[in-house]
C-alpha positions in Angstrom: 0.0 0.0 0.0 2.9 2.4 0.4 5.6 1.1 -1.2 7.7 2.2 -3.7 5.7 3.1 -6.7 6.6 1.5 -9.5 7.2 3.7 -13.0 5.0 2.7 -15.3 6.3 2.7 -19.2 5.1 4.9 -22.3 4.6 4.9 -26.1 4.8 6.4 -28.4 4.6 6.3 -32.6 8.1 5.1 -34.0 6.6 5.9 -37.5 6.2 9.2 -37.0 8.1 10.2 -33.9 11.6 10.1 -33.3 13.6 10.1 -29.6 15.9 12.8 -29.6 18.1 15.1 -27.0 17.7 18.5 -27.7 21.1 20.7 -26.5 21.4 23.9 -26.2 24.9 25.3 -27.6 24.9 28.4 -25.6 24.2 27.0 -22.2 24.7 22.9 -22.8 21.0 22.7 -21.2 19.6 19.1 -22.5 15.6 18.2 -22.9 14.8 15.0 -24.1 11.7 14.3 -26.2 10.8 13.3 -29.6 11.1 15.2 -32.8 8.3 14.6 -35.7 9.8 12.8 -38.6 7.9 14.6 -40.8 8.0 18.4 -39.5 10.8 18.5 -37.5 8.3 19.9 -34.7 10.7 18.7 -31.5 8.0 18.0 -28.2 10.0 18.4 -25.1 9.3 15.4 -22.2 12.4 16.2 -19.6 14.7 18.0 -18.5 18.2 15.8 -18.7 20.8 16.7 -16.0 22.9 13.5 -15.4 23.6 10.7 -17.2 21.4 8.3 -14.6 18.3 11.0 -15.8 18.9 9.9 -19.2 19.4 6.4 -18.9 15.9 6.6 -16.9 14.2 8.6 -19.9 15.6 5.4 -22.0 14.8 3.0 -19.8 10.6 4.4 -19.3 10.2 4.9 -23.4 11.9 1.8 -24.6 14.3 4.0 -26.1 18.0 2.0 -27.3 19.5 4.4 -29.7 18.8 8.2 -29.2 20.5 10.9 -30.9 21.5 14.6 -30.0 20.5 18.0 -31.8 21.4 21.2 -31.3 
């Protein structure tokens, strides 16, 4: 009743949606989200500050391979 709450996982469209860290080149600030494959329209999800943030992000989308824009 209250213990640890367990994360639950997401989806989302691979056809149309892409997983993608956006990075700021003026401040090195990093968001990941998903970018749409067909107008580059980038949908912000979280805020990454550490690499254990990211691997979470990864790890609650299904995500293996995720690339970086800037």
């Amino acid at each position: 009743m209250f213990g640890k709450k367990k994360k639950q996982e997401h989806t989302f469209d691979r056809g149309t949606l892409e997983p993608v860290i956006r990075c700021s080149i003026c401040t090195g600030e990093k968001e990941a989200g998903f970018r749409d494959r067909r107008t580059g329209e980038f949908r912000g999800v979280q805020l990454i500050h550490t690499d254990r943030e990211l691997a979470e992000f990864c790890r609650e989308w299904g995500i293996e391979d995720i690339r970086t824009i800037y």
